[in-house]
Each structure stands twice: as structure tokens, then as C-alpha cells.
C-alpha positions in Angstrom: -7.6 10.8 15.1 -7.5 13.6 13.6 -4.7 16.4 12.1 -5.5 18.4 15.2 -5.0 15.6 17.8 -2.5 13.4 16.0 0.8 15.7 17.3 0.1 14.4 21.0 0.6 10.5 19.9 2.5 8.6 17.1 3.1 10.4 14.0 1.2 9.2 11.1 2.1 10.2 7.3 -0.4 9.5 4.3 1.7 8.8 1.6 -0.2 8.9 -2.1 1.9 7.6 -5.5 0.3 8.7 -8.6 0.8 9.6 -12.4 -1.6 12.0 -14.0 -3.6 12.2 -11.4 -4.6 15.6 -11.5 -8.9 15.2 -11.6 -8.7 13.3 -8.4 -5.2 14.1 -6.3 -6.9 17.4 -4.4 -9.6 16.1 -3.0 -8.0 12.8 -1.6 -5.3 14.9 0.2 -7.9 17.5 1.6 -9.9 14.3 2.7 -6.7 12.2 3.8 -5.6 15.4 5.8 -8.3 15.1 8.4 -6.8 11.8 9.8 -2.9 12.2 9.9 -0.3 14.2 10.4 1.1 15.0 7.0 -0.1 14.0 3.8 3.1 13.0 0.7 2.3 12.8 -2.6 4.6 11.1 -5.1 4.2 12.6 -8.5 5.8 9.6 -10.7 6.4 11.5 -13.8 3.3 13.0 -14.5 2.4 15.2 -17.1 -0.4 16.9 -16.1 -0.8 19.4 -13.2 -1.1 16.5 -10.6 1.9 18.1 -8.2 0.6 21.8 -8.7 -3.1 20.4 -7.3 -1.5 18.5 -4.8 0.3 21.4 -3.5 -2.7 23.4 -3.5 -4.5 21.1 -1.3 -2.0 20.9 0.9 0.6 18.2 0.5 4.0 18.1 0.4 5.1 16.7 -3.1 7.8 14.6 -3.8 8.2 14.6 -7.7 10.6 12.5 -9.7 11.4 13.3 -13.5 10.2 10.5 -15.2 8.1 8.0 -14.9 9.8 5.3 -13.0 7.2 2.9 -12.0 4.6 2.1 -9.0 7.2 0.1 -7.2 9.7 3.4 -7.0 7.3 5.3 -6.1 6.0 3.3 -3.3 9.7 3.2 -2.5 9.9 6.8 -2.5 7.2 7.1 0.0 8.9 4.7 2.5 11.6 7.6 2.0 9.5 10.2 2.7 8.3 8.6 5.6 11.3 7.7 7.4 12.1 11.5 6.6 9.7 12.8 9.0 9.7 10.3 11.4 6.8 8.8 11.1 5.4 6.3 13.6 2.8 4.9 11.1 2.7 5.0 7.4 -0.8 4.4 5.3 -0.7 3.9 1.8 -3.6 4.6 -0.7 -4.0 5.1 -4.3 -4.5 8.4 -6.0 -6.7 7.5 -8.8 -10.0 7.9 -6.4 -10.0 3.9 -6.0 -8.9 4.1 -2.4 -11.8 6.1 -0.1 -9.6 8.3 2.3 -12.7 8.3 5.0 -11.7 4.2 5.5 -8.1 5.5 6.6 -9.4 5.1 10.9 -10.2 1.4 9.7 -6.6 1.2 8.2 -4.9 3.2 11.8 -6.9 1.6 14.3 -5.0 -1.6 14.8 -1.8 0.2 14.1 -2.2 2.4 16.9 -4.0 -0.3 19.4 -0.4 -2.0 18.7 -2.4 -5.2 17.2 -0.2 -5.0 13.9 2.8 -4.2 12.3 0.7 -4.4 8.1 -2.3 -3.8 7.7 -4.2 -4.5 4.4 -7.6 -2.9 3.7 -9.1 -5.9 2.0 -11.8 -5.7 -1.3 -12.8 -9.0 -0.2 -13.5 -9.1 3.5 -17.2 -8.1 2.3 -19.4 -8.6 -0.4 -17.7 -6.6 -2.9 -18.2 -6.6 -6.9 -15.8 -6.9 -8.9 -15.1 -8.1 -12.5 -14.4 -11.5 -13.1 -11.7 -11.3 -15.2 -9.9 -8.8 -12.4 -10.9 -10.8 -9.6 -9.5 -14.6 -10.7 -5.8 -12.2 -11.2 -6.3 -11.1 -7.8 -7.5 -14.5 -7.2 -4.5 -16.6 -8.9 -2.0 -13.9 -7.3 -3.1 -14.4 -3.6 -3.1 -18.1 -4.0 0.8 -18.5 -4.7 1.3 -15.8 -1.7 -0.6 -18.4 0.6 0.2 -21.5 -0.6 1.8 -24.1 1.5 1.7 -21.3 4.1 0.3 -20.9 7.9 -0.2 -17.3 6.8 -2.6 -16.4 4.6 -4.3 -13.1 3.5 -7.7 -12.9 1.2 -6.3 -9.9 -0.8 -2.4 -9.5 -1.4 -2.9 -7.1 -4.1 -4.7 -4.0 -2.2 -2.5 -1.1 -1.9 -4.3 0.4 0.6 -2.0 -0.5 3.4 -1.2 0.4 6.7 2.9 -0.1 8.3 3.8 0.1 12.0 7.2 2.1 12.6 8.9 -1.7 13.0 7.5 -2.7 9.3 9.0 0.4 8.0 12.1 -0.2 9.9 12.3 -4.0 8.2 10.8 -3.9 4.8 12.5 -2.5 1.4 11.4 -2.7 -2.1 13.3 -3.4 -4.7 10.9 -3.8 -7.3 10.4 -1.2 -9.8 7.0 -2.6 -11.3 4.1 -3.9 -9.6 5.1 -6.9 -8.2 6.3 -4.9 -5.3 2.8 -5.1 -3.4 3.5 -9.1 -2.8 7.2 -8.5 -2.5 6.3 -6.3 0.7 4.0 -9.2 2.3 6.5 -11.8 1.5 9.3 -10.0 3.4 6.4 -9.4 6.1 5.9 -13.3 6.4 9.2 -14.1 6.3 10.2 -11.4 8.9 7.7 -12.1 11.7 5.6 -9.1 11.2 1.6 -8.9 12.7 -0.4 -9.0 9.2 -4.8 -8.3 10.2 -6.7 -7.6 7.2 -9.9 -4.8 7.6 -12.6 -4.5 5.2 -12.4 -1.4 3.0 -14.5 -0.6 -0.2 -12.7 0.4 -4.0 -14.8 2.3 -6.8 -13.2 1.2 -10.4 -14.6 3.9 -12.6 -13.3 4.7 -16.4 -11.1 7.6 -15.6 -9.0 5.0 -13.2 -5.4 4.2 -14.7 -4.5 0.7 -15.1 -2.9 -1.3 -16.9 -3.9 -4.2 -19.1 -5.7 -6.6 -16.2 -4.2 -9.9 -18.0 -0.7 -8.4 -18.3 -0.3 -7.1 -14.8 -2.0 -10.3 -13.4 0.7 -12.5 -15.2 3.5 -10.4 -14.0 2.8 -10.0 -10.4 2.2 -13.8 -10.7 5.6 -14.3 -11.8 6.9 -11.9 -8.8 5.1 -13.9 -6.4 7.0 -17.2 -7.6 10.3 -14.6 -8.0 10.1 -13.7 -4.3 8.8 -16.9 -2.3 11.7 -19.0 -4.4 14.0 -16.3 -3.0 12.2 -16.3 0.7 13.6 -20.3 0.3 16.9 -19.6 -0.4 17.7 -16.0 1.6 16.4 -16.2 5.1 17.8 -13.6 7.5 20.0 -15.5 10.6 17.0 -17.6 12.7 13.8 -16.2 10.8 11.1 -18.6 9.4 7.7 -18.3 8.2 6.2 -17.0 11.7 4.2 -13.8 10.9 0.6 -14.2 12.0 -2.8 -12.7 10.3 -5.9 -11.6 12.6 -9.1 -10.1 10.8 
């Protein structure tokens, strides 16, 4: 699909958070723009000219003041896409991590109706990754799928994919990071269609992150946070009946 084409079938809105972002932001828009229908940035605070180059290449920027975290900003581009309608929402990280040229692998079992999330995984193929970053991702995605019938290899990729019923059902209310597994806990819980599609990530120096130990312990905590709270707060007949395909 492209942004020519995409008008004559569901509507489809890119959605990039990002802080001081402003080496990478232009040419992941101009590169996101050939596959959807509009492109969102959500400049979380930045300081640099990351909304001004965004703007430039085309998207429409949603900025807030200060720097409120990743899990508002993801929150402000459910927003953004319930604005506009949109049909489909994909996700992706504007730090030059995320490769916009995947998004088709990211759509195509959103639009073929096979899904309601879809997660591009690292780990799907033989992909590289530090040690140290990869037993985090590791422990993380092990308390998502434990004692569960639904289980993903990667519950911490942000490159994501949501069908119009996902954005309909899910909300964040994290602030911090722990809002990725929040999202596929609700998803679980909720009945949504979860496939996982193989996507590559480049970590280079000029990504932002923070510490790898610190983030990794404090998603680790949000993942016992939220399945404790999946036990206690289940909407009126749901249980833990989402399904994953790959």
C-alpha cells in the first residue's frame, strides 16, 4: 500500500514518539510516508529541532511542553489516531532503530483481518543483540508468558501494529516504559488476535536509551504490576483467551 492507494481502503496513521530526535526524525517520516496515510510525530519535550524537521518532511506534529515520558507519548499517539479516524495504527521508534521499509510486514495481517496487534519481533530471526540487553528482554517476556496459553517471543518491541478494535479497547496509563507490556497484557486479557512478524533493529551509539539494567528491572516490575492486576480486574466475562499466530 502505498500513500497514493491507501485513501480507497482502511486508513492507516504512522504514529512516531521521540525526544531529540532531530538527526534521524526526517528521513523516517519521508520513508514511513510511502506506506500510510498520514504520518504523527510526537515531539516529547525535545530540545532540539526534532518538530521543525518533522514538519519539514512532512508530518503532522504533535508536541507537548516537557518531557513527559514514552508511555504519554505513546498515549498521545493513540490520540492522534483516534483523531483522524484511523482504521490501523503502526507504531515505530524515531531514534532510526525501527526500519520504516518493514512497515508492509507490520500492515499485512492487519489489513488481511488476521490480527487485532501485531508485534514486529527482533527475535523471530537470527538477530544479534547484546547479551546483557537480550536476558532484560529475555526476563521481561518471561513474566508476560508465564503460566499463560499466550505467549509472544518479544514483548518489548515497539514496533507495533493495532487493528481499529485494539485501538477501540486498549488505554495506557503508564507514564514510563512499562507501558509496552501493559498494552499486551490488556490485549491478553481482552481477547485480542496477537501474530508476531519478523522485523530487523539497528542499535547504533547515537540511539537514546536509558540505562539497559534500570529499564529492564522496571518494566519487570510493570509486568508483575499489571498481570497481579489482570487477576483481580477482569472486565464482566473476559479471561485469558487472546490467541498468537506467527
Amino acid at each position: 500500500m502505498t500513500q497514493q492507494t491507501a485513501s480507497h481502503g482502511p486508513k492507516v496513521v504512522a504514529a512516531i514518539p521521540c525526544h531529540n530526535e532531530q538527526q534521524f526524525i526526517g528521513d523516517i517520516v519521508r520513508s514511513a510516508q510511502k506506506y500510510v496515510d498520514r504520518v504523527v510525530v510526537v515531539d516529547d519535550g525535545s530540545s532540539d529541532g526534532t518538530s521543525r524537521s518533522a514538519e519539514q518532511a512532512g508530518a503532522m506534529v504533535v508536541r507537548h511542553g516537557a518531557n513527559e515520558g514514552p508511555g504519554r507519548a505513546y498515549r498521545s499517539c493513540f490520540e492522534a489516531a483516534h483523531s483522524f479516524g484511523a482504521d490501523i495504527l503502526v507504531t515505530l521508534d524515531g531514534d532510526g532503530q525501527h526500519q520504516p521499509d518493514e512497515l508492509p510486514r507490520i500492515l499485512d495481517p492487519l489489513l488481511a483481518g488476521e490480527a487485532d496487534l501485531v508485534i514486529g519481533s527482533r527475535f523471530l530471526n537470527d538477530y544479534e543483540i547484546r547479551r546483557y540487553r537480550k536476558f532484560g528482554i529475555d526476563v521481561i517476556t518471561w513474566l508476560y508468558n508465564l503460566g499463560s496459553d499466550v505467549k509472544v517471543v518479544d514483548a518489548q518491541s515497539c514496533y507495533r501494529g493495532y487493528s481499529r478494535r485494539a485501538l477501540d479497547t486498549l488505554r495506557i496509563t503508564e507514564s514510563g516504559f512499562g507501558f509496552s507490556v501493559e498494552l499486551l497484557v490488556q490485549a491478553r486479557q481482552r481477547g485480542l488476535v496477537i501474530k508476531e512478524v519478523p522485523v530487523s533493529c539497528i542499535y547504533h551509539p547515537h540511539s537514546h536509551s536509558i540505562n539497559p539494567v534500570i529499564h529492564g528491572v522496571g518494566v519487570a516490575l510493570m509486568v508483575v504490576k499489571h498481570r497481579l492486576k489482570s487477576l483481580w480486574v477482569r472486565p464482566s466475562g473476559a479471561s485469558d483467551s487472546a490467541r498468537t499466530s506467527r
